[in-house]
Backbone as XML, in Angstrom:
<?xml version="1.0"?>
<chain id="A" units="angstrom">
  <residue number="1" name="UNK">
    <atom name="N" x="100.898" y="124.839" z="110.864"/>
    <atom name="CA" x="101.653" y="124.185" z="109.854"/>
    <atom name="C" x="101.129" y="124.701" z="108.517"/>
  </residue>
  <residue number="2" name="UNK">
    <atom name="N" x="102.117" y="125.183" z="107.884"/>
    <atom name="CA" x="102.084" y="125.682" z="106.111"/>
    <atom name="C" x="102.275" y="124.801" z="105.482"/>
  </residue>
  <residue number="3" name="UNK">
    <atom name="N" x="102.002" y="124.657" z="103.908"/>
    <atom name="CA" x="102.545" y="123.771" z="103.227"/>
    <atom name="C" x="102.575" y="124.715" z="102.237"/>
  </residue>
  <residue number="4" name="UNK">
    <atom name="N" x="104.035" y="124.044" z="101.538"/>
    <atom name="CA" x="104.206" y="125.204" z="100.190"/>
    <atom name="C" x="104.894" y="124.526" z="99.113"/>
  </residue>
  <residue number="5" name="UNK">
    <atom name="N" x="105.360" y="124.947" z="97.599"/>
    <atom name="CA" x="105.628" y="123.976" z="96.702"/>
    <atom name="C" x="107.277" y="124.834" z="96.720"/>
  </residue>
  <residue number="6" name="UNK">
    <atom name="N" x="108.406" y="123.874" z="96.850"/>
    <atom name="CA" x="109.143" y="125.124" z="96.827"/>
    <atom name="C" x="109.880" y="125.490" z="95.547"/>
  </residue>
  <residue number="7" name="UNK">
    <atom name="N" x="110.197" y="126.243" z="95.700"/>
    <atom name="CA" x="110.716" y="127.272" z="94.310"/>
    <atom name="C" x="112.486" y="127.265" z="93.875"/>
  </residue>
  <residue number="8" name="UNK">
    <atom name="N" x="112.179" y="126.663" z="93.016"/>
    <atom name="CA" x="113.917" y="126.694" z="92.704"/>
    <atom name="C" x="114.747" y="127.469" z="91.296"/>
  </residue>
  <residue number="9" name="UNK">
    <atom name="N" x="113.405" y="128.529" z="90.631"/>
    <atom name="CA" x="113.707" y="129.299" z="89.975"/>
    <atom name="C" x="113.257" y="130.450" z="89.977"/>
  </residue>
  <residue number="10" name="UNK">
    <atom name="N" x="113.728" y="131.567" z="89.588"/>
    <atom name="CA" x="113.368" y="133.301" z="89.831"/>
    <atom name="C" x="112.036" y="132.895" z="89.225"/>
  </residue>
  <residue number="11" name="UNK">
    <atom name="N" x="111.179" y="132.426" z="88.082"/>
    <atom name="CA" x="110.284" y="132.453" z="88.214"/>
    <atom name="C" x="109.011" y="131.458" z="88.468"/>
  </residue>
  <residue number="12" name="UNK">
    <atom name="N" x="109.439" y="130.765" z="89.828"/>
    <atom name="CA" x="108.825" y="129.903" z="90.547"/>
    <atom name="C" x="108.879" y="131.050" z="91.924"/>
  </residue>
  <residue number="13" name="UNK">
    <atom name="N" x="109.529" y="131.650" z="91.936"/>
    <atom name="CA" x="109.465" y="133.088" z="93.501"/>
    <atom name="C" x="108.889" y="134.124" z="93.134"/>
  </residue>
  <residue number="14" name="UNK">
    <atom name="N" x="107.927" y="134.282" z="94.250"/>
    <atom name="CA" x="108.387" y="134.203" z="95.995"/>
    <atom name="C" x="107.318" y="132.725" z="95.850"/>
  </residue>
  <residue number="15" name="UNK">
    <atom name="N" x="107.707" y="131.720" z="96.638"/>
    <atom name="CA" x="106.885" y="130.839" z="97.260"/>
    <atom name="C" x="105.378" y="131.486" z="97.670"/>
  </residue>
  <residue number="16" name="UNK">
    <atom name="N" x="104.421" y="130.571" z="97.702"/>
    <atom name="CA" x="102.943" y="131.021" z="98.469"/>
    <atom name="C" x="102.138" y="130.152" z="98.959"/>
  </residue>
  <residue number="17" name="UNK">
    <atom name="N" x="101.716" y="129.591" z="99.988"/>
    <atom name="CA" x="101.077" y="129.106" z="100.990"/>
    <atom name="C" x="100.170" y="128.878" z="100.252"/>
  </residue>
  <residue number="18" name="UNK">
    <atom name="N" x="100.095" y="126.950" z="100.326"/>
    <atom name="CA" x="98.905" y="126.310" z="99.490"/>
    <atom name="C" x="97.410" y="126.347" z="100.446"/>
  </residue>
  <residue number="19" name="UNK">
    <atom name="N" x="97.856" y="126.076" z="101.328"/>
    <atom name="CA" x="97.537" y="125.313" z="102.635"/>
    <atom name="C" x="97.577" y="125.812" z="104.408"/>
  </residue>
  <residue number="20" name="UNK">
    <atom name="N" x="97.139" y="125.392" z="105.243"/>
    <atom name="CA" x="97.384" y="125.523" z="106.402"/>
    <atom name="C" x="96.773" y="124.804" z="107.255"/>
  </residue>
  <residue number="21" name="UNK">
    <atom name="N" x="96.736" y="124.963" z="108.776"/>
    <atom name="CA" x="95.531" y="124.163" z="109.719"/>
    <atom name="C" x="97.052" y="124.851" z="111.142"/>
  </residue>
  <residue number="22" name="UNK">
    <atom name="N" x="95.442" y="124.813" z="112.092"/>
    <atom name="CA" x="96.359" y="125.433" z="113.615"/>
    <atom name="C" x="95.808" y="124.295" z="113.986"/>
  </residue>
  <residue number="23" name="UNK">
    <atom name="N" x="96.835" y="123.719" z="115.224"/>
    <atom name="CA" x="95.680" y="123.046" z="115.853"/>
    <atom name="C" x="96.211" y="123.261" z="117.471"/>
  </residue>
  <residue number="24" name="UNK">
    <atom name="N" x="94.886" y="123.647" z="118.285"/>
    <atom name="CA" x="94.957" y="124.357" z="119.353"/>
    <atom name="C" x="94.241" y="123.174" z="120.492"/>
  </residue>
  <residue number="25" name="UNK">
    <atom name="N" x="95.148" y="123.378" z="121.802"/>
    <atom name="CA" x="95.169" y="122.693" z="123.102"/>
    <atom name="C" x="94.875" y="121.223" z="122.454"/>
  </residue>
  <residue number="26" name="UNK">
    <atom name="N" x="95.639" y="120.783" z="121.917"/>
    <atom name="CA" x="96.300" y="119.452" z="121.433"/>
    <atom name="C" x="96.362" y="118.496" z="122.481"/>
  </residue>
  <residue number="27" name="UNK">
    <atom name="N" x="95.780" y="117.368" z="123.142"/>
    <atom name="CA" x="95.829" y="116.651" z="124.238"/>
    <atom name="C" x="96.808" y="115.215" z="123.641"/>
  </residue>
  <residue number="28" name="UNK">
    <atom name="N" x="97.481" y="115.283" z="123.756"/>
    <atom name="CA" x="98.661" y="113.719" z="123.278"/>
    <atom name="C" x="98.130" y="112.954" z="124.312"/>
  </residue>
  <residue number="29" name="UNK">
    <atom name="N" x="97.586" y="113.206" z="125.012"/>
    <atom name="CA" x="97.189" y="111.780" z="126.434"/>
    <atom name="C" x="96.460" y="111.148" z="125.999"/>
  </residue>
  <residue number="30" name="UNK">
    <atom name="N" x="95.391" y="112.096" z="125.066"/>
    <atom name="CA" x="94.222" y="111.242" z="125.054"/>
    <atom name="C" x="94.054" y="110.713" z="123.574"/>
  </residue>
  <residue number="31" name="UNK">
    <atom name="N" x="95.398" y="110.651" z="122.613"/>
    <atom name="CA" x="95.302" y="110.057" z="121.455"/>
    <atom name="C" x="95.292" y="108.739" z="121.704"/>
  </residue>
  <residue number="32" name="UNK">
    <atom name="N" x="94.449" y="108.220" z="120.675"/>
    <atom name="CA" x="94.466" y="106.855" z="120.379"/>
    <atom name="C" x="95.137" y="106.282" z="119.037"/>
  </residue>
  <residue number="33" name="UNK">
    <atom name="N" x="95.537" y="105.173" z="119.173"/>
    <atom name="CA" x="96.650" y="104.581" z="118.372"/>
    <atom name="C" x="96.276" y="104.321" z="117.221"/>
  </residue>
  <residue number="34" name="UNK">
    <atom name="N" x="96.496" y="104.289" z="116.227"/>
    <atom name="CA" x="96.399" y="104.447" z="114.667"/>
    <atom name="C" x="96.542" y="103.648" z="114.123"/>
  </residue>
  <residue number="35" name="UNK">
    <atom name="N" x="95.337" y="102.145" z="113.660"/>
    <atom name="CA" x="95.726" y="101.003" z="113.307"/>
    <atom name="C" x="96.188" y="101.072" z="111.391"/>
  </residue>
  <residue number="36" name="UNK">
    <atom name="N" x="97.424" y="100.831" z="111.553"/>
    <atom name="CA" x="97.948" y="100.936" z="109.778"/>
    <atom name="C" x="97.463" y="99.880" z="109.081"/>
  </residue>
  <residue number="37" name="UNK">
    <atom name="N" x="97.747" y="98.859" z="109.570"/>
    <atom name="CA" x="97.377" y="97.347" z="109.002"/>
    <atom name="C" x="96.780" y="96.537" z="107.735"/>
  </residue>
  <residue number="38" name="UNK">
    <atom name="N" x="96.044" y="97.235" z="108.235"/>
    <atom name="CA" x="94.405" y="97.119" z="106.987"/>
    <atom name="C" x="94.959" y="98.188" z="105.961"/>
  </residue>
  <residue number="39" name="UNK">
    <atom name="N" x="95.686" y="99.270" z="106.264"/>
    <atom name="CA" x="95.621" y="100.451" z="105.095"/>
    <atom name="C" x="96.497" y="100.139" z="103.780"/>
  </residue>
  <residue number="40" name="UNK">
    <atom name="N" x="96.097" y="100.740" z="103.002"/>
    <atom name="CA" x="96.490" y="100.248" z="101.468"/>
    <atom name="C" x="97.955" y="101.088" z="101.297"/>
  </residue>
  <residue number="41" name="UNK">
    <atom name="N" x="98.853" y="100.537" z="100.789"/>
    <atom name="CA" x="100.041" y="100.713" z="100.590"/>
    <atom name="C" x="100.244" y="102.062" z="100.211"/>
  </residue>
  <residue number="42" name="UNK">
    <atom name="N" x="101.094" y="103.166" z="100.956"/>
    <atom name="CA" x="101.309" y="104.606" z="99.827"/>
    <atom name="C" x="101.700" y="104.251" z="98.502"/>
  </residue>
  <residue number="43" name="UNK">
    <atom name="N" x="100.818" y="105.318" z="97.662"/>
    <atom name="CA" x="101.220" y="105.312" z="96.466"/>
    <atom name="C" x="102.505" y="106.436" z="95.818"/>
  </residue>
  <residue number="44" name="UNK">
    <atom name="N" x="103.240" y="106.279" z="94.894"/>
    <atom name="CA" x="104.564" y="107.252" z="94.811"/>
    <atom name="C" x="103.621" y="108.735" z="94.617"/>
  </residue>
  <residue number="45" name="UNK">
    <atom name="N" x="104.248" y="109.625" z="95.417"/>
    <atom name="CA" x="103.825" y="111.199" z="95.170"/>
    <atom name="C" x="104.406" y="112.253" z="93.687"/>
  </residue>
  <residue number="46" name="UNK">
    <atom name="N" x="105.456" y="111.557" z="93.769"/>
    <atom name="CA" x="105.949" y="112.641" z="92.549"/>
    <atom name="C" x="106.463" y="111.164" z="91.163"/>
  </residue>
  <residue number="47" name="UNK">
    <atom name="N" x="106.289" y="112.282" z="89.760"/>
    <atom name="CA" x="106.268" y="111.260" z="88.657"/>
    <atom name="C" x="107.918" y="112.086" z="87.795"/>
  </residue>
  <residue number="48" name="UNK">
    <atom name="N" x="108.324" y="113.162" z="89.427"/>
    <atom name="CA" x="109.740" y="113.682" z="88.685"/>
    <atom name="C" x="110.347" y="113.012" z="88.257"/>
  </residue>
  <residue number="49" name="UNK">
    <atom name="N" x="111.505" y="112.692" z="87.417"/>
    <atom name="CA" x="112.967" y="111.923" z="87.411"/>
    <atom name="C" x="113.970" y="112.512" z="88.669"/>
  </residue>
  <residue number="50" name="UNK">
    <atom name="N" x="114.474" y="111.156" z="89.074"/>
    <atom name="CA" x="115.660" y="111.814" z="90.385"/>
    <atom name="C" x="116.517" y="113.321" z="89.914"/>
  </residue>
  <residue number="51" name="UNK">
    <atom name="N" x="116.743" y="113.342" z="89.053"/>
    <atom name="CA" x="117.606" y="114.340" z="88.549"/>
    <atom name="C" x="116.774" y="115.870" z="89.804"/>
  </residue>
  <residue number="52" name="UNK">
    <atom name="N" x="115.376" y="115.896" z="88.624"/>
    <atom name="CA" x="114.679" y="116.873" z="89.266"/>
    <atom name="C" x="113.302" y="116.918" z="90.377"/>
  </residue>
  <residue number="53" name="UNK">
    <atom name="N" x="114.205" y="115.686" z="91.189"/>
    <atom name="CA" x="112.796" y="115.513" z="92.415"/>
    <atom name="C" x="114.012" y="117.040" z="93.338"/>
  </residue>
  <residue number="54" name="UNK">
    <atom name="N" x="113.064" y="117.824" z="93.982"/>
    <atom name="CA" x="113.396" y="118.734" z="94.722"/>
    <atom name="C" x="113.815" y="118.124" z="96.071"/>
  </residue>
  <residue number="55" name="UNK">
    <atom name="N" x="115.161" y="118.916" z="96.456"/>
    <atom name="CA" x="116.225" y="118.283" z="97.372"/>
    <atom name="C" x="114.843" y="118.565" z="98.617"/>
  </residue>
  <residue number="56" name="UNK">
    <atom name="N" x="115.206" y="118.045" z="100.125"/>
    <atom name="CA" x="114.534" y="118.367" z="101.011"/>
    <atom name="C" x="115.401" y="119.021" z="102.422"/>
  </residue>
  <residue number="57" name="UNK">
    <atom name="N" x="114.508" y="119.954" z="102.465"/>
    <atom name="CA" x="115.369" y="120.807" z="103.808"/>
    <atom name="C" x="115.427" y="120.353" z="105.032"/>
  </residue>
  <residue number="58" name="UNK">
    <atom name="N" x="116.152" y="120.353" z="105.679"/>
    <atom name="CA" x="116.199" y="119.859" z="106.813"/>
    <atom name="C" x="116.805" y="120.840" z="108.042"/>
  </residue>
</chain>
């Protein structure tokens, strides 16, 4: 998994890889469950205006 900021002007391109992580022989059996409960509320990520929060790809 990459993470990247994406680019919506000629000079915001080419995009470039902030980030990464592999993660190898991944066992889902043996995850354990993820208590949220206790955790403190997300805080907002972006301080864009809707106008220019960047659409998301899907």
């Amino acid at each position: 998994m990459v993470w990247t900021i994406q680019g919506n002007t000629e000079e915001e391109l080419p995009e470039v890889a902030l980030g990464g992580v592999r993660i190898n022989a991944l066992d889902l059996l043996a995850a354990k469950p993820l208590d949220l409960s206790a955790a403190p509320a997300p805080r907002p990520t972006s301080s864009l205006p809707d106008a220019q929060t960047p659409s998301r790809r899907r």
